[in-house]
C-alpha positions in Angstrom: -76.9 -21.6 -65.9 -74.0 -20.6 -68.0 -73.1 -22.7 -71.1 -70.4 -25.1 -70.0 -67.3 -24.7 -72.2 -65.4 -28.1 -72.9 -61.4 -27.7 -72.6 -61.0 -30.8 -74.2 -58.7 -31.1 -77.0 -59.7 -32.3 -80.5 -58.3 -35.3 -82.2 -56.9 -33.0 -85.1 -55.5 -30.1 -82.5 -54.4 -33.1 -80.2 -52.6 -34.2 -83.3 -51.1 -31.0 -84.3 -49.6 -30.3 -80.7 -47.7 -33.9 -80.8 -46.6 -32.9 -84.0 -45.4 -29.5 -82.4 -43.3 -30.9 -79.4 -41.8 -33.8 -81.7 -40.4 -31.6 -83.9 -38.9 -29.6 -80.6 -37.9 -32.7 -79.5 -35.7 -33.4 -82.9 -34.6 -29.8 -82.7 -33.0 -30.5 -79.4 -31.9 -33.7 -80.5 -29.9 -32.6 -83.1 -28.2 -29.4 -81.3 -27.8 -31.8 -78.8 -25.5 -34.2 -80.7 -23.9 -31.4 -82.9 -23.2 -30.1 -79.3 -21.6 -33.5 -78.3 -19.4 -33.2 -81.7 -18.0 -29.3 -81.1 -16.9 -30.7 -77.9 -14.5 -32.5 -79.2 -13.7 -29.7 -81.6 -13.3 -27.3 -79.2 -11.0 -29.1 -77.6 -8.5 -29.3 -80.7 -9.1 -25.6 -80.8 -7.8 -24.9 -76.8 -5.0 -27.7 -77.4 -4.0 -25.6 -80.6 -3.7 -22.2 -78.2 -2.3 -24.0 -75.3 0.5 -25.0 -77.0 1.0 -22.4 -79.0 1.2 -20.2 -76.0 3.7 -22.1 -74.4 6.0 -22.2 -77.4 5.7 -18.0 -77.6 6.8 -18.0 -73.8 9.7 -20.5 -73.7 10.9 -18.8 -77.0 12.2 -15.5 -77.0 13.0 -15.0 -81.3 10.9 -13.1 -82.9 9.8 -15.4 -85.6 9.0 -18.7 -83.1 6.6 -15.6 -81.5 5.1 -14.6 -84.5 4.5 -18.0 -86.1 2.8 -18.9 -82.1 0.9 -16.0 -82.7 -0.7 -16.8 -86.1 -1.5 -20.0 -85.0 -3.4 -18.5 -81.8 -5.0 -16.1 -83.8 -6.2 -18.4 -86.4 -7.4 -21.3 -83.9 -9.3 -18.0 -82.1 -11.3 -17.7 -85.9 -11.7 -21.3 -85.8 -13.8 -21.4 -82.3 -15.7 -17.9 -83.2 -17.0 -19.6 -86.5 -17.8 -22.4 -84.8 -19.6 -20.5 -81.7 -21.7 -18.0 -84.3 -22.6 -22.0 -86.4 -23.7 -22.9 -82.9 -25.7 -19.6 -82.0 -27.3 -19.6 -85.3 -28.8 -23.6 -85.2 -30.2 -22.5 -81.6 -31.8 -19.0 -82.2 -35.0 -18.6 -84.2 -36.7 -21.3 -82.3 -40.4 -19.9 -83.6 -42.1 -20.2 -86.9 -41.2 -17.3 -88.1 -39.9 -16.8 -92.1 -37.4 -14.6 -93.2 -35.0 -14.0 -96.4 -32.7 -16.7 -96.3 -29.6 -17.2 -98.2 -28.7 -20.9 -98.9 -25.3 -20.5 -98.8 -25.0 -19.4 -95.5 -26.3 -22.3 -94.3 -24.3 -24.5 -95.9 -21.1 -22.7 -94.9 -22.7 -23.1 -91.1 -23.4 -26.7 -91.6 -19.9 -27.4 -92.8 -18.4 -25.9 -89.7 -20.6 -28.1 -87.5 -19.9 -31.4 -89.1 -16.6 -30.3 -90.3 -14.5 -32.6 -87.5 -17.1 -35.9 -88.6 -16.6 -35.5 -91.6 -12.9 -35.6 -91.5 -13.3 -38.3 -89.3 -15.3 -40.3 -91.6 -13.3 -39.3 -95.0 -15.7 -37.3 -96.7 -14.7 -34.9 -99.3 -17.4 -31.9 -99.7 -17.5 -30.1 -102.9 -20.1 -26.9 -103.3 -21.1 -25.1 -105.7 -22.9 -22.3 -104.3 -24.4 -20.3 -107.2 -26.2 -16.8 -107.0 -29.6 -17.2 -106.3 -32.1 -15.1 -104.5 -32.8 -15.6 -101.1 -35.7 -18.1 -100.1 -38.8 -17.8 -97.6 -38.0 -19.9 -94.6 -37.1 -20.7 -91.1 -33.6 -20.5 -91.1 -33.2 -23.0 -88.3 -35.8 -25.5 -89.8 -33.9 -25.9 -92.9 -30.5 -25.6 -90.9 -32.1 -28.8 -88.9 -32.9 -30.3 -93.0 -30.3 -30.0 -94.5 -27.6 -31.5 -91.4 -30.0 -34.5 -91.2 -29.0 -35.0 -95.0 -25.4 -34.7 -94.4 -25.6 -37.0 -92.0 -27.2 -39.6 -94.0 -24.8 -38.7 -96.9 -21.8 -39.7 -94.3 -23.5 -42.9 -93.2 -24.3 -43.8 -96.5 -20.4 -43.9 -97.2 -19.0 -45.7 -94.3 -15.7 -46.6 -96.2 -15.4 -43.0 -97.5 -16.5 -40.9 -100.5 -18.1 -37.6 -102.2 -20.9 -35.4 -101.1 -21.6 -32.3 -104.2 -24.0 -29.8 -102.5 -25.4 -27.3 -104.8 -27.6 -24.0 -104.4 -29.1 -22.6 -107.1 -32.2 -20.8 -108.3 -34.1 -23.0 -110.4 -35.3 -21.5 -113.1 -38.8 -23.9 -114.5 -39.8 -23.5 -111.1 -38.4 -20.4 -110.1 -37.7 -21.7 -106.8 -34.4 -21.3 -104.8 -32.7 -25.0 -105.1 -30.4 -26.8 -102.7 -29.1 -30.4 -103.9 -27.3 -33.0 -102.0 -25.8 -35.6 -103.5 -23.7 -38.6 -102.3 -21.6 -41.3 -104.3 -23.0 -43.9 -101.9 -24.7 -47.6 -102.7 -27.9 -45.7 -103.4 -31.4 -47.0 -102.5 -33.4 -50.3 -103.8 -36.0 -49.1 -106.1 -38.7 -50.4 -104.1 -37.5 -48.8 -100.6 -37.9 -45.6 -102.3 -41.1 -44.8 -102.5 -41.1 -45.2 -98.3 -38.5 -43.1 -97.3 -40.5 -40.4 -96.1 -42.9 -42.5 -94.3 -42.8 -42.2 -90.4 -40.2 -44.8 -88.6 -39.6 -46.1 -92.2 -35.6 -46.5 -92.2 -33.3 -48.6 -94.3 -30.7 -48.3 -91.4 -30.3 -50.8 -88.8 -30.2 -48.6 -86.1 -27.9 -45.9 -84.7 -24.6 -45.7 -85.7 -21.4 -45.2 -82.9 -22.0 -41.4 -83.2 -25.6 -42.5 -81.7 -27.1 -41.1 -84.8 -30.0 -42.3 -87.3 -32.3 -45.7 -87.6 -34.9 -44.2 -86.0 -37.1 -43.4 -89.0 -38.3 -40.0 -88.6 -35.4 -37.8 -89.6 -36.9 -37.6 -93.5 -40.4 -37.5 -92.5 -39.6 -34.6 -90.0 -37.7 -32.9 -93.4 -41.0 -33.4 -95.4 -43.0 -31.5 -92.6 -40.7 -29.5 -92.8 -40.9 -28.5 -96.3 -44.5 -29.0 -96.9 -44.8 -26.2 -93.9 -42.5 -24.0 -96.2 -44.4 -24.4 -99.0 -41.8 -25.9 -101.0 -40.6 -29.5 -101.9 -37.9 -32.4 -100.8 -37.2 -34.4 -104.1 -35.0 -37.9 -104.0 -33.0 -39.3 -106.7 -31.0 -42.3 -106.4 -29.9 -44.9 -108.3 -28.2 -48.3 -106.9 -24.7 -48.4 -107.2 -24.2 -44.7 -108.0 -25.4 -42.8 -105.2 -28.5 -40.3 -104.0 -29.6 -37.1 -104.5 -32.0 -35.1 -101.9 -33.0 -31.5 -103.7 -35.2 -28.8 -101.6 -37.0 -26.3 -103.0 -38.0 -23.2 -101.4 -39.9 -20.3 -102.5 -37.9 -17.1 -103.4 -38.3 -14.6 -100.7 -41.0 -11.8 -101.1 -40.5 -8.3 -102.8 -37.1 -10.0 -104.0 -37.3 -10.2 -108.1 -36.1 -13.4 -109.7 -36.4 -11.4 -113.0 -32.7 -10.9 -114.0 -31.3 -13.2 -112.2 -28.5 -15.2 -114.2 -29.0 -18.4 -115.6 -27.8 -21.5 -113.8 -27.0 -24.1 -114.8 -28.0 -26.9 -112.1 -26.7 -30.3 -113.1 -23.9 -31.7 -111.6 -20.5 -31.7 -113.4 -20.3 -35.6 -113.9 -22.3 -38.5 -113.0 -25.8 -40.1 -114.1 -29.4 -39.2 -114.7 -31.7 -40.3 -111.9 -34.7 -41.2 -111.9 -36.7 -38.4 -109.3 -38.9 -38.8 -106.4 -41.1 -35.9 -105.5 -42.8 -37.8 -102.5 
């Protein structure tokens, strides 16, 4: 009789396949909401051309027509840039790596949030340095580094500053993207936790139906442990937080020449680092 072959999963490959469709399941998640948001934005964009178009037709001058053309023209940027941020969080749904510039992602992610961020009176300020490009999943750290805006907004619910930063770091000699928020910070001893699974110092979900659940930042650890690279947290109470990732520099790319830069942040306080 033939040797019966058992089809029965493992505990560790049973593990790894709930691992696989919960991360899906974020991915979704988060399209899904940033989805729910361009709505709204989209709509601003149409009201923008709508109107624009009637002015151009019930005018006849040629200055009313060009000014209602400028405006249609540069609300018709607004959605494409908004369309290609969309198309660019849903593609590259696999695992694969690729080059990866930094910057670009944080241009996209700016896009996408732009409208809640208004909303919530959040000033941005980048410094987007040269730096190499880095080994990853462009989505995967797309899906990173919005959950960290998003908990940089909802750390600030009265208003305030998020400085995001890209960089090549040069001890390391690892690409470098920082976050940093002039929030309350986080309690000492709730720091340690933060990355553990359904750990959250939120409450629950906020109106926009977003965070509390505890498994954004340990989804961004997976993350980055499956890149090879690192999540680091700074925060001091009072004074705000700082999420850094670092990402291997892409392959066959030299980080020999590369200028110097410098990393810190303009003003503001020493730390005191996590690397969890």
């Amino acid at each position: 009789m033939a040797e019966k072959h058992s089809t029965e999963l493992s505990e560790s490959e049973q593990l790894v396949l709930l691992k696989e469709q919960l991360a899906r399941a974020q991915r979704m998640t988060a399209l899904g909401e940033l989805l729910g948001t361009t709505t709204h934005e989209y709509n601003n964009v149409l009201m923008t051309v709508l109107n624009y178009a009637k002015m151009g037709i019930r005018h006849k001058d040629e200055v009313t027509r060009d000014k209602a053309f400028e405006k249609i023209l540069a609300a018709g940027e607004r959605a494409a840039k908004i369309t290609n941020s969309i198309l660019g969080l849903a593609r590259n749904r696999s695992g694969d790596f690729e080059p990866t510039d930094l910057a670009k992602l944080v241009d996209d992610a700016l896009v996408l949030l732009e409208r809640e961020l208004r909303k919530y009176r959040i000033a941005i300020e980048t410094h987007l340095e040269s730096a190499p490009p880095a080994k990853a999943n462009p989505n995967q750290i797309q899906q990173v580094l919005l959950n960290l805006l998003i908990n940089a907004r909802q750390a600030m619910p009265n208003g305030g500053q998020v400085v995001i930063r890209v960089g090549l770091d040069q001890a390391s000699g690892m690409v470098e993207l920082t976050v940093r928020d002039n929030g309350p910070g986080i309690a000492e001893d709730k720091l340690p936790r933060i990355f553990d699974p359904y750990y959250s110092t939120k409450k629950g979900p906020d109106e926009t139906g977003k965070g509390g659940t505890g498994v954004g930042l340990s989804a961004c650890r997976d993350i980055m442990e499956s890149h090879q690279g690192k999540i680091l947290v700074a925060s001091t109470v009072g004074k705000g937080t700082a999420f850094t990732l670092r990402l291997p520099v892409a392959q066959n790319i030299s980080v020999a020449g590369t200028p110097t830069v410098a990393l810190g942040m303009p003003t503001g306080h020493a730390l005191p680092r996590s690397d969890r």
